[in-house]
C-alpha positions in Angstrom: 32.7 13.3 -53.5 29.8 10.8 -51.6 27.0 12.8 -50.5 24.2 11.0 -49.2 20.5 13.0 -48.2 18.2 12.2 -46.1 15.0 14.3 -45.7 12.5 14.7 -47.1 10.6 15.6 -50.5 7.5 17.9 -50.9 5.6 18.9 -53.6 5.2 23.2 -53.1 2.2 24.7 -54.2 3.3 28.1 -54.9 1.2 31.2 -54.8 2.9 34.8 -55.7 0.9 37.7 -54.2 2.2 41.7 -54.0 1.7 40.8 -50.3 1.0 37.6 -47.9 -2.7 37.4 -46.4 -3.5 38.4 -43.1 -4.8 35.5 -41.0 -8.9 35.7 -42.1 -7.7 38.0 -45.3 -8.1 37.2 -48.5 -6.7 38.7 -51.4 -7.3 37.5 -55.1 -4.6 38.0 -58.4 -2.1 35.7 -57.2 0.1 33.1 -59.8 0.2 29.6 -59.2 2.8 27.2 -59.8 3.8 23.7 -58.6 7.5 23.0 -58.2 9.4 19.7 -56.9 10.8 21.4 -53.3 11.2 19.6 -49.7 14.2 20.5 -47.9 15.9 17.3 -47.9 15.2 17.3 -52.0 16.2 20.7 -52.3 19.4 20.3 -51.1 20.4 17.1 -52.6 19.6 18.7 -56.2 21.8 21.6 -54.8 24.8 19.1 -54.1 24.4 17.4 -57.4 24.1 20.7 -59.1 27.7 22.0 -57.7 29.2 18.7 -59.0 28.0 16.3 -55.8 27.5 12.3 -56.3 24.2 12.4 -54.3 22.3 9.3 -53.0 18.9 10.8 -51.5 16.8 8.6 -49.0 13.0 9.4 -48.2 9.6 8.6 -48.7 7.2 9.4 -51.2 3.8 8.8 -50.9 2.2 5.8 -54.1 1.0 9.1 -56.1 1.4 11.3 -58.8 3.4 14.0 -56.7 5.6 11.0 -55.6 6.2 9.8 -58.9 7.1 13.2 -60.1 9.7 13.7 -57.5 11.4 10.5 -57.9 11.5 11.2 -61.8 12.9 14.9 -60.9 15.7 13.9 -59.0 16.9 11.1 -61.1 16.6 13.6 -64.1 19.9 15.7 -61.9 21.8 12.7 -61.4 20.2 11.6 -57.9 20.6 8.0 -57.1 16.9 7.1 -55.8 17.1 3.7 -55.0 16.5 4.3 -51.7 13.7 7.0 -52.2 10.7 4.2 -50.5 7.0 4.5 -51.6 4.7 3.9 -48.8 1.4 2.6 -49.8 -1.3 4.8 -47.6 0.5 7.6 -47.2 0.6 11.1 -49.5 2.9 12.6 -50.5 4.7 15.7 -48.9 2.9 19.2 -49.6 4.4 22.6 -48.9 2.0 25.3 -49.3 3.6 28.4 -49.9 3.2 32.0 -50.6 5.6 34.5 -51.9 5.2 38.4 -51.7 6.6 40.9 -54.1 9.5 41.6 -52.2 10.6 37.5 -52.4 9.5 36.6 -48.8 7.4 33.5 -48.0 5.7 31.8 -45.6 4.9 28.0 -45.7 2.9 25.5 -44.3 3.8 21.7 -44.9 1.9 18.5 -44.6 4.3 16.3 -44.0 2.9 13.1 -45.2 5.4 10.4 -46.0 8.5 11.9 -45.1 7.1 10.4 -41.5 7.1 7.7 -42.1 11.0 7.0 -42.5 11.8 4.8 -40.2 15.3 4.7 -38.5 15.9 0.7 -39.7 15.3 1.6 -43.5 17.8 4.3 -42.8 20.4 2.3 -41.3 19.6 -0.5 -44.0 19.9 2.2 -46.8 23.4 3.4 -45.4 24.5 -0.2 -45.1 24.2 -0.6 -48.2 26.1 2.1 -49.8 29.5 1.1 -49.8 31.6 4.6 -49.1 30.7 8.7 -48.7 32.3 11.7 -47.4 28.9 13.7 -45.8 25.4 13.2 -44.3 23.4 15.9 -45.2 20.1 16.0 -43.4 17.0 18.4 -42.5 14.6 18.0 -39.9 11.7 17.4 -41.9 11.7 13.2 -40.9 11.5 11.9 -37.5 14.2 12.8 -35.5 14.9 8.6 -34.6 15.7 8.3 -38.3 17.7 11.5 -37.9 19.6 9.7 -34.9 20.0 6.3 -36.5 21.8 7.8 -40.0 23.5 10.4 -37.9 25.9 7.2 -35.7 26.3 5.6 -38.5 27.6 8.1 -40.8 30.4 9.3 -37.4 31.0 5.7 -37.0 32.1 5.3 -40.8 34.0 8.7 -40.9 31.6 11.0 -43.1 30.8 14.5 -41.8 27.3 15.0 -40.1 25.9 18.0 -41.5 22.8 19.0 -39.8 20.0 21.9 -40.8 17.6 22.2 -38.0 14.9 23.1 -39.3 11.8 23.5 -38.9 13.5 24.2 -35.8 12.9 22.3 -32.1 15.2 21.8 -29.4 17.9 18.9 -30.0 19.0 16.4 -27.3 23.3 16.2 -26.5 23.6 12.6 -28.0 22.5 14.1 -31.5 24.2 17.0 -31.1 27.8 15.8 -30.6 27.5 13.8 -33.7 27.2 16.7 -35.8 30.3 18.3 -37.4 28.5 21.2 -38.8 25.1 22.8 -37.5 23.7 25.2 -40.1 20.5 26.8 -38.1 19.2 30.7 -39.1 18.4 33.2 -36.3 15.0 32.3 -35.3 16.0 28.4 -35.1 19.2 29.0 -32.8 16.7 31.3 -30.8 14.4 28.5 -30.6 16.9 25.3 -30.2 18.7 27.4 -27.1 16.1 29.6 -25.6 18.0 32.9 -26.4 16.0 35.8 -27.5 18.3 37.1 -30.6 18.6 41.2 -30.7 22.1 42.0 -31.1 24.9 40.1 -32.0 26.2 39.0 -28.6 22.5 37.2 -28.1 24.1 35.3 -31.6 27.2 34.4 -29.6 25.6 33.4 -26.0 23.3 31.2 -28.6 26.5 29.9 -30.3 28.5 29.0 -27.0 25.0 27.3 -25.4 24.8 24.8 -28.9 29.2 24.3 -28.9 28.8 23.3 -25.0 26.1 20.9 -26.0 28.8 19.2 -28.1 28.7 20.4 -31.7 32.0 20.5 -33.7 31.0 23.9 -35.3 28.4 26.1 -35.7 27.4 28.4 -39.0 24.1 30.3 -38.5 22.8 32.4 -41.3 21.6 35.7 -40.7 19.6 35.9 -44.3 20.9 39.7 -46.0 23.6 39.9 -43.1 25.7 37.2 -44.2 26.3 34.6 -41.9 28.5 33.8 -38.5 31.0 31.0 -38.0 31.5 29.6 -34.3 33.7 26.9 -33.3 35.4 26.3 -30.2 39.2 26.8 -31.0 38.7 29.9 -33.5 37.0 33.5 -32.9 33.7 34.1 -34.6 34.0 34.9 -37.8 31.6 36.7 -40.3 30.9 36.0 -44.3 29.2 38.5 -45.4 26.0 38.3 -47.9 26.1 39.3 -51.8 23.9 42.0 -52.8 21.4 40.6 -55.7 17.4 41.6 -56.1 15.7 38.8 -54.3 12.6 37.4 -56.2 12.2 34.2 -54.1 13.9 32.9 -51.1 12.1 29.5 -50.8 15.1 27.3 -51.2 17.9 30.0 -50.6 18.7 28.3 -47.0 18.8 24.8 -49.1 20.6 25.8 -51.6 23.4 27.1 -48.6 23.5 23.8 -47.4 23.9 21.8 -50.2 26.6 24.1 -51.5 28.6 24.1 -48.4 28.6 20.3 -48.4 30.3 20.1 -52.0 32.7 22.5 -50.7 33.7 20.9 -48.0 33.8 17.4 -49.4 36.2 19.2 -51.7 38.5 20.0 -49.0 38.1 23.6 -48.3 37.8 25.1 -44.9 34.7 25.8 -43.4 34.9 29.5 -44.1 35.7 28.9 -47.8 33.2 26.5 -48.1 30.6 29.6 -46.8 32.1 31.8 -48.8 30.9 29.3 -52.0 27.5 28.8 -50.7 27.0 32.2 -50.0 27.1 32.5 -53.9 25.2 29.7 -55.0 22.3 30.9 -52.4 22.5 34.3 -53.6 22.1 33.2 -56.8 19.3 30.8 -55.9 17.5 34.3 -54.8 17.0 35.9 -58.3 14.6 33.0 -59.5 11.4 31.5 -59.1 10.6 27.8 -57.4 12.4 25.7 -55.0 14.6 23.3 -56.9 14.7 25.6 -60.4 16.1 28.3 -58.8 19.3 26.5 -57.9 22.8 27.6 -59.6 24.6 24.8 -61.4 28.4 24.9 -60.8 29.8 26.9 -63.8 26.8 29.7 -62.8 28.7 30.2 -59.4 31.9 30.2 -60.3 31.2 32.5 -63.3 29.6 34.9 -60.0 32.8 34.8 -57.9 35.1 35.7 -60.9 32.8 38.2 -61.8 33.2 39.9 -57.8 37.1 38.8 -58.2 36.6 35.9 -55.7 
């Protein structure tokens, strides 16, 4: 199975505190650690983890962070060819803070992942001769996002979209995508629909399937997630139960996971089912991209649960 990534690839600066400053706080004690993250790297290490042939396309910036990256994903097995290295541009940062209970907050400068242009996209796909899924996060500009997501519908491969950080998509994007992963507070933002109780979730759901998405599976953090699509009711896969430490790359590790299994051939509420493992997993450990299951890890989880 063909998965090709593009998005982008941040360096996180990682700072774990018993609780996250106040704005004008500050609060001393806290363990630092650097990790190779970015949502778009994240989640192609997730694929390649579960057993994905991953080709990732970004931009680093001509820098130590950029070299490291590069050097991290072709250690999993990540085709970088067409990872770019822009001269005058940085590198992607993520700053992030983790409190004792494994929530975060994070603040990104996005750097080179900018400056991804739609025609290095399109000349990146051209040249890759066959794949079964796009996999992409919002975290490039959404022309590039446009450009890869035609031409992966026009060659057959499922568009698989996370939209995040989240802003509001136009129709022509959206009925390319086969599969729309958002969380609760990016549907809310993307449709306009305050979420409080589960039929906000499904007037949410019906405003994004109108706009032309194929299907729709929004994840609701330790509720699970919900699966939309127009010719089947909703349907819920519930959450495992583990200790969280860090949820960084939980949402990542979903998506990657989810594309594996459905490049395998399993239906989309299978393919949950899977990545609602792996990202449980992912939640019991430290860092972005370390804290991602590798294939015989989840599998070892379901049988465990007799799943």
């Amino acid at each position: 199975m063909n998965i090709v990534v593009v998005g982008s690839l941040n360096m996180d600066l990682v700072v774990r505190m018993p609780q996250i400053p106040r704005p004008g706080e500050t609060l001393l004690g806290g363990v630092f650690k650097t990790f190779p993250g970015g949502k778009g790297a994240n989640q192609a290490v997730a694929a390649a983890r579960l057993g994905g042939q991953v080709t990732m396309i970004g931009c680093v910036g001509d820098d130590a962070f950029g070299r490291e990256m590069r050097t991290t994903l072709a250690r999993e097995g990540i085709d970088t060819t067409h990872v770019l290295i822009h001269p005058e541009a940085a590198t992607g940062v993520a700053l992030i803070q983790v409190d004792a209970q494994g929530q975060n907050s994070i603040a990104v400068a996005s750097g080179a992942n900018f400056c991804l242009t739609g025609a290095e996209v399109e000349k990146a796909l051209q040249s890759i001769d066959e794949f079964d899924a796009l996999v992409m996060p919002l975290e490039t500009p959404l022309e590039t996002i446009y450009a890869a997501a035609k031409i992966a519908a026009q060659r057959g491969a499922k568009v698989i979209l996370n939209p995040a950080p989240a802003q509001v998509l136009e129709k022509d994007l959206l009925e390319l995508v086969d599969v729309l992963l958002p969380n609760e507070y990016e549907i809310a933002l993307m449709t306009g629909v305050p979420l409080q109780t589960p039929a906000d979730t499904r007037r949410a759901a019906e405003k994004l399937l109108d706009l032309g998405v194929k299907n729709l599976l929004v994840t609701l953090g330790s509720h699970g997630s919900a699966l939309f699509s127009p010719s089947a009711p909703e349907t819920l896969i519930p959450a495992w139960l583990v200790r969280a430490v860090d949820t960084t790359a939980a949402g990542d590790c979903f998506v990657g996971a989810l594309a594996v299994a459905l490049c395998e051939g399993r239906s989309l509420q299978d393919a949950a089912k899977f990545a609602s493992a792996a990202a449980a997993l992912s939640v019991t450990r430290e860092g972005a991209q370390p804290s991602l299951p590798r294939r015989s890890e989840v599998e070892q989880f379901l049988r465990e649960r007799n799943m």
